[in-house]
N, CA, C and O atoms as CSV, one atom per row, in Angstrom:
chain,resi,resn,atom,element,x,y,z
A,1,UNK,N,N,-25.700,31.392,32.409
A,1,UNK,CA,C,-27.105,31.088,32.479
A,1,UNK,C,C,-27.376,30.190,33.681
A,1,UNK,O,O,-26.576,29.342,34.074
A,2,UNK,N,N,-28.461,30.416,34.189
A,2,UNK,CA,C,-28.453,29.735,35.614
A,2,UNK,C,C,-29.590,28.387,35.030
A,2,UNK,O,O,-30.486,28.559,34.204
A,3,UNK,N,N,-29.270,27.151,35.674
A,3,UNK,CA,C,-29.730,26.254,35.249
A,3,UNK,C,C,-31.444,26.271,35.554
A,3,UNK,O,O,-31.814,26.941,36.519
A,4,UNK,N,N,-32.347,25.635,34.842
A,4,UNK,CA,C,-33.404,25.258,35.227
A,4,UNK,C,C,-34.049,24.661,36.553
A,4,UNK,O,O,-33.032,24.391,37.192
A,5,UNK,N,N,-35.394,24.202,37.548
A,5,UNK,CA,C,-35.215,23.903,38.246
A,5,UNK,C,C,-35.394,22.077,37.763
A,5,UNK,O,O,-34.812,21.195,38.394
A,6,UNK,N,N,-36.174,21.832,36.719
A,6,UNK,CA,C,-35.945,20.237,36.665
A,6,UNK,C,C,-34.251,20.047,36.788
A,6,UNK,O,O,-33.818,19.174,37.540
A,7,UNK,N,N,-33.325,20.908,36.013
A,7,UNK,CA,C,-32.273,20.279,35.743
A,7,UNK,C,C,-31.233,19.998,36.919
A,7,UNK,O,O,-30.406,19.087,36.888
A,8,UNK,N,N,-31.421,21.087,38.160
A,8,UNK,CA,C,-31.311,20.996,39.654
A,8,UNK,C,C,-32.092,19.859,40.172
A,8,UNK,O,O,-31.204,19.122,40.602
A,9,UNK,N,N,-32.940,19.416,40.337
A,9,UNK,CA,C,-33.409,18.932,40.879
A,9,UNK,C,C,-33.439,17.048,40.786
A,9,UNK,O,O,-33.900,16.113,41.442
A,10,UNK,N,N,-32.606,17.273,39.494
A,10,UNK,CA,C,-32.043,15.965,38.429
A,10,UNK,C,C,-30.884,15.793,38.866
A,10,UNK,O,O,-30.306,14.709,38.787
A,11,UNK,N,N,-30.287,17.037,39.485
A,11,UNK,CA,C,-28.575,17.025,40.017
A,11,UNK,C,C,-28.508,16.463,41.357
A,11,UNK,O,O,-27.558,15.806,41.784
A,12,UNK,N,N,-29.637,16.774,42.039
A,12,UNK,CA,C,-29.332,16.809,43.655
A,12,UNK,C,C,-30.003,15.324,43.554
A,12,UNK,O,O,-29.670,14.745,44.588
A,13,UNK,N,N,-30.500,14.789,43.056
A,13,UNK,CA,C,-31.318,13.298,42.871
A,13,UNK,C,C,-30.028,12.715,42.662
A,13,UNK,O,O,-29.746,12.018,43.637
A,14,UNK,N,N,-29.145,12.712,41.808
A,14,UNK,CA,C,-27.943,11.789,41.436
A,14,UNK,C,C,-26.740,12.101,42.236
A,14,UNK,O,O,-25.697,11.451,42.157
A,15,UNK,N,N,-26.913,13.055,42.961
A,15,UNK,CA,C,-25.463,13.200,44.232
A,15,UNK,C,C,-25.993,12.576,45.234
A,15,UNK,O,O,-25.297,12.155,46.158
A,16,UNK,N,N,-27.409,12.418,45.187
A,16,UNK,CA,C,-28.029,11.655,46.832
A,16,UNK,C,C,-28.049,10.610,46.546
A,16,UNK,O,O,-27.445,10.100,47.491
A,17,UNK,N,N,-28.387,9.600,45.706
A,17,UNK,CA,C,-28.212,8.655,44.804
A,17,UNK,C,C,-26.730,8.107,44.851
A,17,UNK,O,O,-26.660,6.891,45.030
A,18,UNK,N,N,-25.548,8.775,44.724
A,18,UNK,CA,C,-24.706,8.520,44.634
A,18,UNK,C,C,-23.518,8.200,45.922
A,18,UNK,O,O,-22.345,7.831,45.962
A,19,UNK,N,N,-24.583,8.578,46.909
A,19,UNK,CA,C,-23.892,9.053,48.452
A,19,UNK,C,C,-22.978,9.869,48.964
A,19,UNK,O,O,-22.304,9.747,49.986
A,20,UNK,N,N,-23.032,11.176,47.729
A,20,UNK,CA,C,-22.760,12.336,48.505
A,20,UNK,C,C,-23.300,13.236,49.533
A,20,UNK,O,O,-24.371,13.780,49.262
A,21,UNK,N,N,-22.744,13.492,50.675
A,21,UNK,CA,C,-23.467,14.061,51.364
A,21,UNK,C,C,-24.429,12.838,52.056
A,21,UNK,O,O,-25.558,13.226,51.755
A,22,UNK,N,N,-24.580,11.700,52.744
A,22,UNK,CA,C,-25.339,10.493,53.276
A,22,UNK,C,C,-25.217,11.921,55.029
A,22,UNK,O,O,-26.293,12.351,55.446
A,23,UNK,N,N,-24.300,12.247,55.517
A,23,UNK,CA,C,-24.465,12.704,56.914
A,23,UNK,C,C,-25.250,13.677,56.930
A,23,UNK,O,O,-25.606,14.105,58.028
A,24,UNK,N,N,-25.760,14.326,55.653
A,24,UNK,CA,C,-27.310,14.947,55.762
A,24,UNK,C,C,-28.568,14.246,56.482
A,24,UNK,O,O,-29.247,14.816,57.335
A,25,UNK,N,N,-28.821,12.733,55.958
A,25,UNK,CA,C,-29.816,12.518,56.288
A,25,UNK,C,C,-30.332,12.351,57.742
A,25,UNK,O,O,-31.467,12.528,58.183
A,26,UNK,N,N,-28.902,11.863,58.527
A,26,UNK,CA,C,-28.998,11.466,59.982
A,26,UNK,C,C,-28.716,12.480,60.942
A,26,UNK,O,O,-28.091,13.536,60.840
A,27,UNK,N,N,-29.419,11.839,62.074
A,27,UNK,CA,C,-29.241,13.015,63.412
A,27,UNK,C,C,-29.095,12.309,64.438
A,27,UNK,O,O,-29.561,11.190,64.651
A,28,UNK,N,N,-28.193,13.192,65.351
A,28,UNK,CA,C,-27.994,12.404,66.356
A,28,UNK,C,C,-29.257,12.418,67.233
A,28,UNK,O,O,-29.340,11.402,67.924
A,29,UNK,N,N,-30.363,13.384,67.406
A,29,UNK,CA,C,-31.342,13.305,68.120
A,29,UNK,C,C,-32.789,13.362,66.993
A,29,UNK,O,O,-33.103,14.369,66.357
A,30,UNK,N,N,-33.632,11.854,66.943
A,30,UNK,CA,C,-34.687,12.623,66.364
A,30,UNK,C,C,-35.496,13.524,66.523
A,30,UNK,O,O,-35.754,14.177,67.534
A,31,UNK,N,N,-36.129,13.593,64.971
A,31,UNK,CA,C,-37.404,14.972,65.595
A,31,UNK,C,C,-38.340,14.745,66.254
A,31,UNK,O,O,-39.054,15.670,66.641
A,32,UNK,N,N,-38.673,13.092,66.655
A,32,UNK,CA,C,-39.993,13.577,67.573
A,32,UNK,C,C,-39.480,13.503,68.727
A,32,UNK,O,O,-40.175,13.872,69.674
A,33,UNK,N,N,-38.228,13.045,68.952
A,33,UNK,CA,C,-37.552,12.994,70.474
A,33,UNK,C,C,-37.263,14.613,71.076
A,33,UNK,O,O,-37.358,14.801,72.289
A,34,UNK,N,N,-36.944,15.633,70.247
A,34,UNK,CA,C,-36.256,16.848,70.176
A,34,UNK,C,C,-38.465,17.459,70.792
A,34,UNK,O,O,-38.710,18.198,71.746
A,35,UNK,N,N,-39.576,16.799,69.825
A,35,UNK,CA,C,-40.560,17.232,70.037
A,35,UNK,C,C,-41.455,17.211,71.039
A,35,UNK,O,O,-42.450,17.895,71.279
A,36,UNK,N,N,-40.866,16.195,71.653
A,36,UNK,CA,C,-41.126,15.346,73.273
A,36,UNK,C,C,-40.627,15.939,74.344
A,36,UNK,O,O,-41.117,16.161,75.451
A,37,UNK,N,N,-39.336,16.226,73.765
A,37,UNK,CA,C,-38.241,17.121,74.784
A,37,UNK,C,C,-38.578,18.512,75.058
A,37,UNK,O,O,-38.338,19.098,76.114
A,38,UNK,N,N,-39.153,18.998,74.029
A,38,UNK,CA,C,-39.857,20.464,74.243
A,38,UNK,C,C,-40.949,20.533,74.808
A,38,UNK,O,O,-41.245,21.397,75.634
A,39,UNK,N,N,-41.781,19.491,74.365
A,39,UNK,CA,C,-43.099,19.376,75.034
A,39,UNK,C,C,-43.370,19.528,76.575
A,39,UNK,O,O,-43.829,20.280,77.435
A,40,UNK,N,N,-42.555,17.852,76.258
A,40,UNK,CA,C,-42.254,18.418,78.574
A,40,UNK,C,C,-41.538,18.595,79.149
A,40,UNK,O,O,-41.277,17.779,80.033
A,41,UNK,N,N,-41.014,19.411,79.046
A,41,UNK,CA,C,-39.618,20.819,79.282
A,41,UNK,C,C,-40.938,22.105,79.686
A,41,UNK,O,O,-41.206,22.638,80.762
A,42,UNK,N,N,-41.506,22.262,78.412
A,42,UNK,CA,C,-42.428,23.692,78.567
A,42,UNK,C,C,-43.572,23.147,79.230
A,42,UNK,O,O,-44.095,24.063,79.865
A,43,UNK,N,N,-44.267,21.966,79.391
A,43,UNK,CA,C,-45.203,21.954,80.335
A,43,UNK,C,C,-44.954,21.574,81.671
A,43,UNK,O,O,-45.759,21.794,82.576
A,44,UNK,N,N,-43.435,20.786,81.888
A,44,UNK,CA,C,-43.317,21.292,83.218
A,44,UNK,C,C,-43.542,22.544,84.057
A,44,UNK,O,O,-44.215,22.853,85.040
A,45,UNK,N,N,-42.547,23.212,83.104
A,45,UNK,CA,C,-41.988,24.491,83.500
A,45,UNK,C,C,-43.991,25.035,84.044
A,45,UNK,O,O,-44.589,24.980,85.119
A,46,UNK,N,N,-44.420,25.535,82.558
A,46,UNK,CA,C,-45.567,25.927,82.666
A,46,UNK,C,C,-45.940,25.229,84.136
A,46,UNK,O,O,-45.688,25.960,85.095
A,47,UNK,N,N,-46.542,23.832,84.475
A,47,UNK,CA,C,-47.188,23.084,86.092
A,47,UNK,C,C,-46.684,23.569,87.166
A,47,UNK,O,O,-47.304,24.229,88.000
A,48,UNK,N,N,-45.359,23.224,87.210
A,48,UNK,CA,C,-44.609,23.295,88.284
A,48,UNK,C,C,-44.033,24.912,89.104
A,48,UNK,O,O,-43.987,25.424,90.223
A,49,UNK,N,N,-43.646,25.240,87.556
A,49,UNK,CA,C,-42.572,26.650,88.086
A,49,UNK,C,C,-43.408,27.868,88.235
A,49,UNK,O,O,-43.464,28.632,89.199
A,50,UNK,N,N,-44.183,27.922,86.868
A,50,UNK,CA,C,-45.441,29.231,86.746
A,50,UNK,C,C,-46.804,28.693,87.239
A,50,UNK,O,O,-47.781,29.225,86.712
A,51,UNK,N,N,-47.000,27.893,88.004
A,51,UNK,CA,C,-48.079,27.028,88.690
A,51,UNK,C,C,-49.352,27.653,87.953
A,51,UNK,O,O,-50.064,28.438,88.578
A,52,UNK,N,N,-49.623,27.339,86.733
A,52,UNK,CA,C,-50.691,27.193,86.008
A,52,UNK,C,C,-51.493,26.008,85.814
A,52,UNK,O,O,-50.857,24.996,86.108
A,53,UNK,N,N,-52.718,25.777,85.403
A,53,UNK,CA,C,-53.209,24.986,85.370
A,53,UNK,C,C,-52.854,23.866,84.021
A,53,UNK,O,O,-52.324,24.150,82.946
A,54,UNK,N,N,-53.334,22.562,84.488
A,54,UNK,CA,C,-53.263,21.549,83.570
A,54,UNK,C,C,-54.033,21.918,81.956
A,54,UNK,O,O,-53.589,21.764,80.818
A,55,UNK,N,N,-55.106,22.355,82.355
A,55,UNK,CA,C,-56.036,23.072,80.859
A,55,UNK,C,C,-55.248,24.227,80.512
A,55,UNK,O,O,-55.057,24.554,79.340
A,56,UNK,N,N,-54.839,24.780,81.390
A,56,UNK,CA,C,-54.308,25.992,80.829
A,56,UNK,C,C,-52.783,25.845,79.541
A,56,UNK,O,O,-52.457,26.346,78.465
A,57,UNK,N,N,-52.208,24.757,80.606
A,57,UNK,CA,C,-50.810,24.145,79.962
A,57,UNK,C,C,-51.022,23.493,78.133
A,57,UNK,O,O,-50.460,23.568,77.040
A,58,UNK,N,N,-52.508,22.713,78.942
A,58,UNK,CA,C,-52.586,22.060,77.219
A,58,UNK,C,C,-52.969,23.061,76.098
A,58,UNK,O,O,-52.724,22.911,74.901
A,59,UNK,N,N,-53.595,24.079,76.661
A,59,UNK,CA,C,-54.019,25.121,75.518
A,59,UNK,C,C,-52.868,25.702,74.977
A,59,UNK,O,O,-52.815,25.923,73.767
A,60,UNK,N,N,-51.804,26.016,75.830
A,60,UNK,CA,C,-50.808,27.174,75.774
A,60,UNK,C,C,-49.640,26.163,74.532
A,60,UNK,O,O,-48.879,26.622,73.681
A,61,UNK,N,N,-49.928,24.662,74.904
A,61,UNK,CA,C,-48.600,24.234,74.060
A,61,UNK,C,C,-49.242,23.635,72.960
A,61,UNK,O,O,-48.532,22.947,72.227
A,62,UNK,N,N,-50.226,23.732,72.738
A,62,UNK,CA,C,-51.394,23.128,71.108
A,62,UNK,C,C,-50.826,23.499,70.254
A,62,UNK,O,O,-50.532,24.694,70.240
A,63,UNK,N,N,-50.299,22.377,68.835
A,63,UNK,CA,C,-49.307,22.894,68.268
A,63,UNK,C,C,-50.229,22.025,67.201
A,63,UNK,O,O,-51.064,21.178,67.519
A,64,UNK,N,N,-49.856,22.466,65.774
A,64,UNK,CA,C,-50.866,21.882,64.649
A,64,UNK,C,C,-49.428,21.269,63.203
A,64,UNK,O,O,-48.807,22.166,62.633
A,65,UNK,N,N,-49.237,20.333,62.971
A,65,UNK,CA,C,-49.810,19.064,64.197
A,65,UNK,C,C,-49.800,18.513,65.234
A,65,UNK,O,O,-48.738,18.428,65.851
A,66,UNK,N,N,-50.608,18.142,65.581
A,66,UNK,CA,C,-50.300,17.560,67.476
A,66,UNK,C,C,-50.147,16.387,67.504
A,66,UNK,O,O,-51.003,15.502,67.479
A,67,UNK,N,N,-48.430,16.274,67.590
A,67,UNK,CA,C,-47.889,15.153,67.309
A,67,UNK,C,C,-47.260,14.465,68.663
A,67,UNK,O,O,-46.827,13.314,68.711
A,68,UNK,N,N,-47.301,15.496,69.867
A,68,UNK,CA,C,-46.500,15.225,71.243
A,68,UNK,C,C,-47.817,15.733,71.930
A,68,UNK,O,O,-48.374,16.799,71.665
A,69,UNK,N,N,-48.365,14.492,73.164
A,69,UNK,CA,C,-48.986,14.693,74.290
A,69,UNK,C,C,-48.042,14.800,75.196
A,69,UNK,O,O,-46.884,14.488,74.917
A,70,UNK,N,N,-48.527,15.430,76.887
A,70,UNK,CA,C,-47.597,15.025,77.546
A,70,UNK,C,C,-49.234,14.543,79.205
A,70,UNK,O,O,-50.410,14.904,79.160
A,71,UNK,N,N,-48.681,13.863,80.118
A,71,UNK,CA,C,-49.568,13.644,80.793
A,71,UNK,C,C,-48.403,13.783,82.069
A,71,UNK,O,O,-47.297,13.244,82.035
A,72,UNK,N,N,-48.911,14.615,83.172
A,72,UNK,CA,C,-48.790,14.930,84.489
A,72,UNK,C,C,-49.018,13.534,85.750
A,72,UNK,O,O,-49.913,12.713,85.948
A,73,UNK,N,N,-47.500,13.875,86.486
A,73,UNK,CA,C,-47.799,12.772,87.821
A,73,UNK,C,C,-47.295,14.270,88.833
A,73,UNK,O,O,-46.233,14.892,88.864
A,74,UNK,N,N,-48.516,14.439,89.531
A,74,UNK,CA,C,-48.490,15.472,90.418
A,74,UNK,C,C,-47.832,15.239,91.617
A,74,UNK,O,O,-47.593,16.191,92.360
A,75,UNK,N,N,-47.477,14.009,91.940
A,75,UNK,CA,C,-46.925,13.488,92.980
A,75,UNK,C,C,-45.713,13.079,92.823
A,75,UNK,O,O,-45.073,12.915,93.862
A,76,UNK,N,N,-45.119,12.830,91.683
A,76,UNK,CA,C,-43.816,12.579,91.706
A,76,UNK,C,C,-43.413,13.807,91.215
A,76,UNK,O,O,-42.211,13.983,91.416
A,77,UNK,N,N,-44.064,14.899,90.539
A,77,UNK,CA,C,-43.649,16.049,90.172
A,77,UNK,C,C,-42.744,16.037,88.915
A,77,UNK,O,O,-41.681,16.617,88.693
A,78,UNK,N,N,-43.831,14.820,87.819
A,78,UNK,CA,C,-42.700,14.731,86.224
A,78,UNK,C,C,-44.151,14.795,85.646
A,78,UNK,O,O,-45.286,14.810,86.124
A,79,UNK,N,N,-43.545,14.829,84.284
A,79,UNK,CA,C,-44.598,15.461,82.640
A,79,UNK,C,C,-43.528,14.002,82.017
A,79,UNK,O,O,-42.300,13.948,82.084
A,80,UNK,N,N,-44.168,13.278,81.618
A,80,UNK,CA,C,-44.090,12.508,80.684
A,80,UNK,C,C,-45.082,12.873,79.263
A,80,UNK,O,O,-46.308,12.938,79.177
A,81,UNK,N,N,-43.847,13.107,78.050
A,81,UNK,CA,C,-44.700,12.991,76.900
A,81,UNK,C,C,-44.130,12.082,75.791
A,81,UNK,O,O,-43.173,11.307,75.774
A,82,UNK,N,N,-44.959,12.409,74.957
A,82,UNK,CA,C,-44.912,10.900,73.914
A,82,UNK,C,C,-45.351,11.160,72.688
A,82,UNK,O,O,-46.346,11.866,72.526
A,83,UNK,N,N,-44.565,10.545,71.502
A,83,UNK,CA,C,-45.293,11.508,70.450
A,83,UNK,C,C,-45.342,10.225,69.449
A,83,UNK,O,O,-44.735,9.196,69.747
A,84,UNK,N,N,-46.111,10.339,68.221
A,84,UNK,CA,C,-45.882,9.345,67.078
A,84,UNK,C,C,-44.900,9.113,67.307
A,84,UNK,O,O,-44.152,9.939,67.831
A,85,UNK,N,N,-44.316,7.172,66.817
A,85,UNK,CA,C,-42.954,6.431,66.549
A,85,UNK,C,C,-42.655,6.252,67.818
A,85,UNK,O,O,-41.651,5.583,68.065
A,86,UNK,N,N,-43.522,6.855,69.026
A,86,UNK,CA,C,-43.083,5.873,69.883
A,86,UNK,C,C,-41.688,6.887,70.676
A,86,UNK,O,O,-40.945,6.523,71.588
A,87,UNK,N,N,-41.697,7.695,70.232
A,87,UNK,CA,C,-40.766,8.963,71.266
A,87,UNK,C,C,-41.195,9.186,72.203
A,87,UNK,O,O,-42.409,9.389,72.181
A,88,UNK,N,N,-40.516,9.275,73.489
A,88,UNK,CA,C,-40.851,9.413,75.184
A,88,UNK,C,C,-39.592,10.326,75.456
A,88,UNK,O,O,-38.496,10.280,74.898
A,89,UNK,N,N,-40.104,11.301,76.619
A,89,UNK,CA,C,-39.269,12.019,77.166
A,89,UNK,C,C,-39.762,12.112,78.786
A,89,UNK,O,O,-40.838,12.633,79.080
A,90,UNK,N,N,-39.296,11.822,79.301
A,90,UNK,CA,C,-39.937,12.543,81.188
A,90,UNK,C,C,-38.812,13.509,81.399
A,90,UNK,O,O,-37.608,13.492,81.141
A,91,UNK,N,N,-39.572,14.290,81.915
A,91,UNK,CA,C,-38.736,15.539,82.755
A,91,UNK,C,C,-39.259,15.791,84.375
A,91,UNK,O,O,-40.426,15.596,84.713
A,92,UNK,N,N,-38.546,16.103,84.998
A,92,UNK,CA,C,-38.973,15.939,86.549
A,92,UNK,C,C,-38.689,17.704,86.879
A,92,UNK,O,O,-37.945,18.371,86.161
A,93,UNK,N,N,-39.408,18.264,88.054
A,93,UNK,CA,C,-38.952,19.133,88.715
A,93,UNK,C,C,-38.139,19.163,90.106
A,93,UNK,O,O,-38.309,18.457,91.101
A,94,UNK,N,N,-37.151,20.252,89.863
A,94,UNK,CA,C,-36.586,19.578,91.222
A,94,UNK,C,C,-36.898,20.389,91.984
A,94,UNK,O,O,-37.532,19.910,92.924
A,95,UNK,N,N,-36.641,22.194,92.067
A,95,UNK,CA,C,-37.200,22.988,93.108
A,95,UNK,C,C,-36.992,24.374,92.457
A,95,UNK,O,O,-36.580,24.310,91.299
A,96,UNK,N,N,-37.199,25.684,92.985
A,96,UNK,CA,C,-37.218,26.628,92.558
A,96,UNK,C,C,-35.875,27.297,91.642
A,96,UNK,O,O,-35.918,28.095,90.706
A,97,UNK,N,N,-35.040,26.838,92.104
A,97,UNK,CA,C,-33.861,26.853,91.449
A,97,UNK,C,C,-33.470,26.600,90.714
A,97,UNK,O,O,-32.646,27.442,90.357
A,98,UNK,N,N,-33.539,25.676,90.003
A,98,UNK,CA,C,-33.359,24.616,89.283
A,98,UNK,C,C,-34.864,24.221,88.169
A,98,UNK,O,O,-34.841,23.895,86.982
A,99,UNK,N,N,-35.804,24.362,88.884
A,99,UNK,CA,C,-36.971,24.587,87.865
A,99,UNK,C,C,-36.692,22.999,87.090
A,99,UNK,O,O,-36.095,22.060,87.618
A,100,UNK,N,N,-37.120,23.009,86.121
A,100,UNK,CA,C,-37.567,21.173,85.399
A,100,UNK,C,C,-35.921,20.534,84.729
A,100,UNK,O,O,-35.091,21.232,84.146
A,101,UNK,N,N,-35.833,19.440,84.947
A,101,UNK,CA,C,-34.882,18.955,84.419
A,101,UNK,C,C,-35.421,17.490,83.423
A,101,UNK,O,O,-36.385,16.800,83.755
A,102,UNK,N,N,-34.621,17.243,82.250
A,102,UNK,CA,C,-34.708,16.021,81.598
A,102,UNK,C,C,-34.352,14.714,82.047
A,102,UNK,O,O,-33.228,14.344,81.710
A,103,UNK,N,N,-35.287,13.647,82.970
A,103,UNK,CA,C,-34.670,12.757,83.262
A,103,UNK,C,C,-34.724,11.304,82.457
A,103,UNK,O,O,-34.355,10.320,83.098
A,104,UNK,N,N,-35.055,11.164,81.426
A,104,UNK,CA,C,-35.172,10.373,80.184
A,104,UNK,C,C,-35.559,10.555,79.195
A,104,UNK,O,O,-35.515,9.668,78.343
């Protein structure tokens, strides 16, 4: 007989409880850092490489929730974004080759 779901759900409460399994909870990269990192990764790419526009970029990466901005330095040629908790990522472009890289 396959158990109930209270009675699962009573099980996995007292193994987490108990500190089985604790290297579930942690990561080596958080999620809004991983969300920052995508953010301006793809709106570089989008500025720089597929030379689209800034409106165009913000429409294309509108994500629900919109938890990662990213804001453009056209002159140094980086996308800094930033999301709740305080997550930052800059990514810079370097040239056609090479297209956007992560530099913090």
């Amino acid at each position: 007989m396959i158990p109930k779901l209270p009675t699962l759900a009573l099980a996995g409460l007292v193994l987490g409880l108990s500190g089985c399994g604790n290297d579930l909870r942690t990561y080596e990269t958080p999620l809004f850092r991983l969300g920052t990192g995508y953010n301006a990764k793809e709106a570089c790419s989008c500025i720089f490489v597929s030379e689209r526009t800034e409106e165009d970029c913000q429409e294309w990466l509108r994500v629900s929730p919109d938890v990662a901005r990213f804001k453009v330095d056209h002159e140094a040629k980086t996308v800094t974004s930033k999301a709740l908790g305080g997550a930052k990522t800059v990514v810079a472009y370097v040239d056609e080759r090479e297209g956007c890289i992560m530099v913090d």
